[in-house]
DOSE-208086 format. One record per residue: x, z, y of N, C-alpha, C in turn. Coordinates in steps of 0.1 Angstrom, whole numbers, padded with zeros to 4 digits, always signed. Example, Ala and Ser with C-alpha at 12.3 -4.5 7.8 and 13.67 -1.06 7.14 Angstrom:
! DOSE-208086
+0132+0078-0057+0123+0078-0045+0132+0078-0033
+0128+0071-0022+0137+0071-0011+0129+0079+0000
! end
This chain:
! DOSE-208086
+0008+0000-0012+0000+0000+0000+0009+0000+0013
+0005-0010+0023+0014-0007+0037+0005+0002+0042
+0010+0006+0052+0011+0015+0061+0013+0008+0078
+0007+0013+0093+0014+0009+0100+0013+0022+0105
+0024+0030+0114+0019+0044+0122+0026+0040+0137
+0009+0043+0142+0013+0037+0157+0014+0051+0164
+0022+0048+0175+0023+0061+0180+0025+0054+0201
+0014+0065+0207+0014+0063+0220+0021+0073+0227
+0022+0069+0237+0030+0083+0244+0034+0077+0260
+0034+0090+0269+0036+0090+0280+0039+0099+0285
+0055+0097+0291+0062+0109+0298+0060+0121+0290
+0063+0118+0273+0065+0132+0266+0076+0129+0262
+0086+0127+0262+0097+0126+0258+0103+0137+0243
+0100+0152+0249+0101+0165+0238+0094+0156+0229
+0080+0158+0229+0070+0156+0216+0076+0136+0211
+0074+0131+0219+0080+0120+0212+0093+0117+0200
+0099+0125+0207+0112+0126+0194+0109+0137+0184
+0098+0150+0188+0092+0153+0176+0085+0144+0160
+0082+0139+0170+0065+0129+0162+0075+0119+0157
+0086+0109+0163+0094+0102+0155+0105+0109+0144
+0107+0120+0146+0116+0127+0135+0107+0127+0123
+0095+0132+0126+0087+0134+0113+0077+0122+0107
+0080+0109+0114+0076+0097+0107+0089+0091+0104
+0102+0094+0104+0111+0090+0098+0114+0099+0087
+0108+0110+0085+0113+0121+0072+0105+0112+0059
+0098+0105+0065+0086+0105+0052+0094+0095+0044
+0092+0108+0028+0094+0099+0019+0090+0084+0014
+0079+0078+0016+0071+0068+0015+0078+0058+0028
+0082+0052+0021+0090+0037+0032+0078+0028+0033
+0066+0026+0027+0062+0012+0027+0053+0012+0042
+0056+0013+0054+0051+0012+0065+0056+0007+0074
+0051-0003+0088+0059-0005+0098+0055+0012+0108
+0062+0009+0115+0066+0018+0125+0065+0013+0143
+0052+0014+0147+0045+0011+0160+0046+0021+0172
+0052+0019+0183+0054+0028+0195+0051+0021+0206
+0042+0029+0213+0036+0019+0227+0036+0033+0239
+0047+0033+0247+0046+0038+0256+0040+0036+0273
+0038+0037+0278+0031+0035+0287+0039+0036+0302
+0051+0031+0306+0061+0029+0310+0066+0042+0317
+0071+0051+0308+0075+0063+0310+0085+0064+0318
+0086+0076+0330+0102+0078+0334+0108+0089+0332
+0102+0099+0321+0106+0111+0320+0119+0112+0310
+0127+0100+0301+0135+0098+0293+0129+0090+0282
+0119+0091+0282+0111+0085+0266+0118+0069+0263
+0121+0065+0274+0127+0053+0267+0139+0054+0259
+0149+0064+0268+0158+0064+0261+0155+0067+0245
+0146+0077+0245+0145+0084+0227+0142+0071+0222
+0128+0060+0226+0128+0051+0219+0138+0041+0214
+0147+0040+0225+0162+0030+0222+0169+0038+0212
+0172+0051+0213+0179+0057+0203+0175+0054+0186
+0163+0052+0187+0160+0051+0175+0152+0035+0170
+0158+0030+0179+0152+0013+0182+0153+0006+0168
+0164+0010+0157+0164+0002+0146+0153+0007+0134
+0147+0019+0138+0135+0024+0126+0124+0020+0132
+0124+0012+0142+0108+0013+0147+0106-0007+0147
+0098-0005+0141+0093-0022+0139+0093-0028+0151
+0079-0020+0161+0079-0030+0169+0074-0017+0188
+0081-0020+0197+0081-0010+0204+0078-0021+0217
+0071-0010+0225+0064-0017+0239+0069-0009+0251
+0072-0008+0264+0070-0001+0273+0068-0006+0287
+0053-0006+0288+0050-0008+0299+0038+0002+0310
+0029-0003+0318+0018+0003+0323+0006-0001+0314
+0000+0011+0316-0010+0008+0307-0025+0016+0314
-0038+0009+0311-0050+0016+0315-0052+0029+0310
-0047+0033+0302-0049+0046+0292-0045+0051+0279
-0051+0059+0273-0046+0058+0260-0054+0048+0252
-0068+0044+0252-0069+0034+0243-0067+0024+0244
-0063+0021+0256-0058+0006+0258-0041+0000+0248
-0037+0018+0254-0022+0022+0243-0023+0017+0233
-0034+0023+0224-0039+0025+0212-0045+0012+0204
-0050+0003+0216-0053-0011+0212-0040-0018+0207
-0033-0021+0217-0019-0021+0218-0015-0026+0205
-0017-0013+0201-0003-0007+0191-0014-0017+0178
-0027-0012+0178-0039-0025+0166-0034-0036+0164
-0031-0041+0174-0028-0060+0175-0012-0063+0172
-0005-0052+0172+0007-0054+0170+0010-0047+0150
+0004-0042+0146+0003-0034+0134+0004-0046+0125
+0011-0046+0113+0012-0052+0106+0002-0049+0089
+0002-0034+0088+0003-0026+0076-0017-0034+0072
-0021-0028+0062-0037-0031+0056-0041-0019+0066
-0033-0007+0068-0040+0007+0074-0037+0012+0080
-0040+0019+0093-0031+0022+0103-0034+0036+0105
-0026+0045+0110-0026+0060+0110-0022+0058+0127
-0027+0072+0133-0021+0073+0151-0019+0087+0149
-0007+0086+0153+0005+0097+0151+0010+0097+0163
+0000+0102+0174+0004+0106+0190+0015+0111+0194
+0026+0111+0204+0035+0120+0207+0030+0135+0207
+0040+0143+0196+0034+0156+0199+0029+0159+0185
+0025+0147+0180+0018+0150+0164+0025+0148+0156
+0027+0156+0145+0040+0155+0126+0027+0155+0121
+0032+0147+0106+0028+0148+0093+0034+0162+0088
+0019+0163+0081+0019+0179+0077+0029+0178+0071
+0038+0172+0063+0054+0170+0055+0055+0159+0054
+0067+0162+0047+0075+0146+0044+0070+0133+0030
+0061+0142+0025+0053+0138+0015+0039+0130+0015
+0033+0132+0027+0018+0127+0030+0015+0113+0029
+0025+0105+0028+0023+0091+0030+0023+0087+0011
+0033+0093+0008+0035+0092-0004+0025+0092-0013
+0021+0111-0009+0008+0107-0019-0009+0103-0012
-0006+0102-0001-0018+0090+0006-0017+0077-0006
-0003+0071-0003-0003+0057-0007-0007+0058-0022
-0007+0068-0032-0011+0070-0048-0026+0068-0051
-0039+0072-0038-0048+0075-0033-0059+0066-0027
-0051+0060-0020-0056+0046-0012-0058+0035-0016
-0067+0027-0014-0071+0014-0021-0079+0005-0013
-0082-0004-0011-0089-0015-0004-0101-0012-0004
-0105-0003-0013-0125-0003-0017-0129+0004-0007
-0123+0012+0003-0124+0018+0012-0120+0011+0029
-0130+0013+0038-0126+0011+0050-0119+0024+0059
-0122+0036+0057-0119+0049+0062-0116+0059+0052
-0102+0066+0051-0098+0072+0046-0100+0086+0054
-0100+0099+0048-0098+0112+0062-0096+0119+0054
-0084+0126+0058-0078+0139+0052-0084+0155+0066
-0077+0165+0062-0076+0177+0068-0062+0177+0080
-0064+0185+0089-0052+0189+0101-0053+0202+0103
-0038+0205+0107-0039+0219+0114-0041+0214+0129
-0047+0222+0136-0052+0222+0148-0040+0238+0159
-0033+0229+0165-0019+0240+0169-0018+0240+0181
-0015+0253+0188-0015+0252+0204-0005+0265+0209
+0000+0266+0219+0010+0273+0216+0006+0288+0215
-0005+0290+0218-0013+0305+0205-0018+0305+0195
-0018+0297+0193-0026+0295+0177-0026+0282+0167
-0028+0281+0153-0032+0272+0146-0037+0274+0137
-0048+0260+0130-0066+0270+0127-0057+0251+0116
-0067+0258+0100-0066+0248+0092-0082+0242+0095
-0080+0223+0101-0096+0216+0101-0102+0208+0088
-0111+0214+0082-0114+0207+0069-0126+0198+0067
-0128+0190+0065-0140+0180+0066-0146+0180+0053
-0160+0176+0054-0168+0175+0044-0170+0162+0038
-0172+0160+0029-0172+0150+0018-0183+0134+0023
-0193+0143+0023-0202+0134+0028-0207+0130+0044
-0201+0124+0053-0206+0123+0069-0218+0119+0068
-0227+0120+0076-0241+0113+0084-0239+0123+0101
-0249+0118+0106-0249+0118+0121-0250+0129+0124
-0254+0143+0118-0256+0155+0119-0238+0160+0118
-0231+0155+0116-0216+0159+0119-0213+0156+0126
-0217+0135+0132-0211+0136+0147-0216+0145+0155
-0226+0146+0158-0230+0158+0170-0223+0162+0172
-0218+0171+0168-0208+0187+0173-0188+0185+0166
-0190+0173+0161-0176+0174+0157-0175+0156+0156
-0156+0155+0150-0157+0141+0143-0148+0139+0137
-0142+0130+0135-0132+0128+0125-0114+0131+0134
-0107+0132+0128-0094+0132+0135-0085+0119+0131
-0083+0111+0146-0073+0102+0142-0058+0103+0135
-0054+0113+0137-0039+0116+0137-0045+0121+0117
-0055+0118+0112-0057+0123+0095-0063+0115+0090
-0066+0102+0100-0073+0092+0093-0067+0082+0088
-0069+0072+0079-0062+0060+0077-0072+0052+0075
-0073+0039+0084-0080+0030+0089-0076+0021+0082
-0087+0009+0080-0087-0006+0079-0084-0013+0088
-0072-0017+0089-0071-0028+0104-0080-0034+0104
-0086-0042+0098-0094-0053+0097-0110-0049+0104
-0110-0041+0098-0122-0028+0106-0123-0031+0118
-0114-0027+0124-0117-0030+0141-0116-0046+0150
-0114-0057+0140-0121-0065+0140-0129-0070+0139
-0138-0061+0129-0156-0065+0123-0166-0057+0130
-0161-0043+0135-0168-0036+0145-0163-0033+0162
-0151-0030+0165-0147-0034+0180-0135-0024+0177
-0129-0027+0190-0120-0020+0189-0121-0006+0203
-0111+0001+0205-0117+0013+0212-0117+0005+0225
-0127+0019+0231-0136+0015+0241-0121+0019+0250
-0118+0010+0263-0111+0016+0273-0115+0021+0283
-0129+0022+0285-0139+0027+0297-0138+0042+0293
-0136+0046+0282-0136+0062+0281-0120+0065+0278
-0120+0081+0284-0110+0091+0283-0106+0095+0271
-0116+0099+0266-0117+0109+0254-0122+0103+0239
-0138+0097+0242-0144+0097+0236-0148+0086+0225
-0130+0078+0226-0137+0063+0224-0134+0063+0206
-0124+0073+0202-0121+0075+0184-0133+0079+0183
-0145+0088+0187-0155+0092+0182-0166+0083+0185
-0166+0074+0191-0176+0062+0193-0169+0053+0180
-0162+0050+0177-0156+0042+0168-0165+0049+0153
-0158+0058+0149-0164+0064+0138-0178+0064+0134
-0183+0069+0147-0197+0072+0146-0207+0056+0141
-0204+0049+0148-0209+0033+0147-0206+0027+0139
-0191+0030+0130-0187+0028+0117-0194+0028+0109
-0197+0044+0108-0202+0049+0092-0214+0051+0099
-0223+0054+0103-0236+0061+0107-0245+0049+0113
-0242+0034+0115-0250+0020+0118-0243+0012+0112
-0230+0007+0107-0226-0001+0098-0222+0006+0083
-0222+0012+0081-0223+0019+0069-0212+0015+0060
-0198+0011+0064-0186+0009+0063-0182+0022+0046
-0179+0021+0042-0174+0029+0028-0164+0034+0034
-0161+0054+0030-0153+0061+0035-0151+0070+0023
-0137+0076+0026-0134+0086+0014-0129+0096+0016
-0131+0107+0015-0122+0118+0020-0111+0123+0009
-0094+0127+0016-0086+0131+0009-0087+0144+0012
-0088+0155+0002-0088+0169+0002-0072+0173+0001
-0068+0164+0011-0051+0173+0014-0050+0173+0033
-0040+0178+0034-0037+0179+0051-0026+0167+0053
-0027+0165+0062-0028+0156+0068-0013+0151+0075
-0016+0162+0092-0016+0161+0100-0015+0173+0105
-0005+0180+0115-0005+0189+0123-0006+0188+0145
-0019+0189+0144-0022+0182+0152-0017+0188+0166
-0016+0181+0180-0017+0189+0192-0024+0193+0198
-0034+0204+0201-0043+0209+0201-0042+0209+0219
-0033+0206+0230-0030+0205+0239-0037+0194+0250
-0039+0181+0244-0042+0174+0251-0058+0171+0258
-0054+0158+0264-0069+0158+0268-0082+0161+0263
-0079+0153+0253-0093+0160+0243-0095+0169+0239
-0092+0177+0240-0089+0197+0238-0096+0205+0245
-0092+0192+0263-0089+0207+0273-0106+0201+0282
-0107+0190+0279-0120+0187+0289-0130+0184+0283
-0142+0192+0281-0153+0193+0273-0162+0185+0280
-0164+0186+0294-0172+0180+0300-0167+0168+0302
-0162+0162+0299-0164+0147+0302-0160+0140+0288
-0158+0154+0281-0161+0143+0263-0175+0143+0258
-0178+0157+0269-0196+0153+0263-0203+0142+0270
-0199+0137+0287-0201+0132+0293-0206+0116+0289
-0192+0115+0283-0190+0101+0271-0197+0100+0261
-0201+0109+0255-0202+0107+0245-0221+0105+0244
-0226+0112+0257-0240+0111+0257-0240+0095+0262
-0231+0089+0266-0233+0076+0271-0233+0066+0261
-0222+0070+0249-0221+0059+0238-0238+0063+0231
-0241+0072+0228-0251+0076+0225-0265+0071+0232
-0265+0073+0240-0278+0062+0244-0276+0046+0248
-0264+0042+0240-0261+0029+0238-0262+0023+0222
-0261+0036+0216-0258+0034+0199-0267+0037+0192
-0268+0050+0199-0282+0058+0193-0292+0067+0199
-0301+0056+0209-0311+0061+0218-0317+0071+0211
-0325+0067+0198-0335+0073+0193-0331+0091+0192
-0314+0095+0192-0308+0108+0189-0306+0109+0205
-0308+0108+0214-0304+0110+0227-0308+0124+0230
-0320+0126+0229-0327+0139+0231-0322+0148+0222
-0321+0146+0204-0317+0159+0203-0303+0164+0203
-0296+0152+0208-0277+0156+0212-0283+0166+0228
-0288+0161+0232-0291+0171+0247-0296+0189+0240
-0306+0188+0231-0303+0199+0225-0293+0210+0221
-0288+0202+0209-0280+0208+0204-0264+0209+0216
-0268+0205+0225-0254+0205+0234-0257+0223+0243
-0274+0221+0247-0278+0234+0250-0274+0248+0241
-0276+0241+0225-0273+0253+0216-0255+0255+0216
-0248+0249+0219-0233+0251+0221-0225+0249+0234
-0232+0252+0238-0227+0254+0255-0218+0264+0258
-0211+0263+0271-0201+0278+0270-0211+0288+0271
-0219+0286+0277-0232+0299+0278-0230+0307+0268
-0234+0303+0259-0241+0303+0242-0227+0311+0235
-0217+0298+0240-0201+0310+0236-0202+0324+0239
-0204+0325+0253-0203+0339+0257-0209+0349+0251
-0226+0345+0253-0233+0355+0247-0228+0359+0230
-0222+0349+0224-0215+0352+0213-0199+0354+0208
-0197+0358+0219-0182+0365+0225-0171+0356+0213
-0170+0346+0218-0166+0334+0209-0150+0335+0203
-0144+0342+0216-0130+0346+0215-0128+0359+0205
-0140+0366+0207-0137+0379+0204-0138+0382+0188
-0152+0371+0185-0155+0372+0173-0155+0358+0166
-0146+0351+0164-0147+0337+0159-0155+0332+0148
-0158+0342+0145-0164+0343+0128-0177+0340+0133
-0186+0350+0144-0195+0344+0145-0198+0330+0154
-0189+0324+0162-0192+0308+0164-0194+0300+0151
-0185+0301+0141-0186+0294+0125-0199+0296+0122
-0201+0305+0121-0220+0311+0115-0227+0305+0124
-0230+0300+0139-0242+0295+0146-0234+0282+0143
-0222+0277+0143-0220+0263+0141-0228+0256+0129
-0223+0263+0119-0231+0260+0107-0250+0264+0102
-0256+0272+0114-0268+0271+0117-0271+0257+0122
-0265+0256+0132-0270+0244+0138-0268+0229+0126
-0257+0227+0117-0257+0221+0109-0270+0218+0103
-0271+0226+0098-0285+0231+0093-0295+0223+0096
-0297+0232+0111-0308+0225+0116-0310+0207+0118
-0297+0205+0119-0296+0189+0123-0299+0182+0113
-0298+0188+0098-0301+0175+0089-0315+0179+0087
-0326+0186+0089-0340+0186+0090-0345+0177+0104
-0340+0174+0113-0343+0171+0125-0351+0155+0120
-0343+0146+0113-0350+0136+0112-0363+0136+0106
-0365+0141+0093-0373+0149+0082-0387+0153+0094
-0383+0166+0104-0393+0168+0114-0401+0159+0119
-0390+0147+0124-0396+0133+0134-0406+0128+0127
-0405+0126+0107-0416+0116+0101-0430+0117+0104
! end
């Protein structure tokens, strides 16, 4: 099985030579090696030049964003499946590709494993469930930096949106599996040790912002009860359930709400 691992980055130079040390550890050679910088002046070129003979194919210029980055690196990918391995992000070891590639097969358009989720207080193991429907996108989604994609995929459905910040890997997914109904598998190993730092982390409001927009473009008919369930998880809702304090009980209303969301259609008939 190939492999492509694209990797974007801007003005991280630290995390950059993190994220390429640990896509060069990996036992499993059968991959190209994709870097699209965004015309950095913090050093990142240099790291890239330093390491200019492991990397297939390397870019550095301006760019509209990250998914324009992220486009980028699609069109230039060689492999059947591509993984995004952001500056900042390792493979959970030097093994994951290896036994991904044991794993992996064409019958599948979306592969998803597990991540740790890491920030410089904390890191939380993310585990996904077997079977997605639309009652997961709501309140969660898949993680790029654990997925392994079908190139070909984002030529039969689109590729990311560059009008959004945040939200455009979870517009992807959601429209994948949940209106094209694309075949997906989950790997019950990790992944991925993710950086729990960045934009999509830190600004809620404008990934929900996006995300009600793909949403009444994709899926009017759920428009109202994402407005719901956005009310049932609001920072409000944190507080009154001292979210910091007792984490255990956010898990318990997260998974109420679960709940509730796969009866919601059932209610509509």
């Amino acid at each position: 099985m190939k492999f492509s691992i694209i990797t974007v980055n801007y003005n991280n130079a630290t995390g950059l030579e993190k994220t390429i040390k640990s896509v060069l550890s990996q036992t499993y050679t059968g991959f190209d090696f994709v870097v699209i910088d965004g015309g950095s002046t913090d050093g990142s070129k240099e790291v890239i030049d330093k390491h200019r003979d492991k990397i297939f194919y390397w870019l550095s210029e301006k760019d509209t964003g990250v998914y324009n980055a992220m486009n980028k690196g699609i069109r230039a990918a060689k492999g059947e499946f591509v993984i995004f391995m952001n500056s900042g992000d390792v493979f959970f070891n030097a093994n994951v590709l290896q036994n991904a590639a044991s794993l992996i097969t064409s019958d599948y358009a979306i592969y998803y494993g597990n991540n740790i989720k890491k920030s410089p207080s904390s890191e939380r193991l993310k585990t996904y469930p077997e079977k997605l429907n639309f009652s997961f996108f709501y309140s969660s989604s898949l993680n790029h930096q654990s997925s392994f994609i079908k190139k070909a995929l984002f030529n039969e459905v689109f590729y990311y949106n560059e009008n959004y910040k945040i939200a455009s890997d979870w517009e992807f997914f959601a429209y994948a599996i949940c209106l094209q109904n694309v075949p997906y598998k989950y790997l019950n190993q990790t992944i991925s040790i993710y950086d729990f730092t960045g934009i999509s982390s830190t600004q809620s409001e404008l990934l929900d912002r996006e995300k009600r927009d793909s949403i009444k473009r994709y899926f009017p008919a759920f428009e109202d009860d994402y407005t719901d369930i956005s009310l049932l998880t609001s920072k409000r809702v944190q507080q009154v359930f001292h979210i910091q304090k007792y984490p255990f009980a956010w898990r318990i209303l997260k998974n109420f709400i679960s709940v509730i969301l796969l009866f919601i259609p059932k209610l509509k008939k």
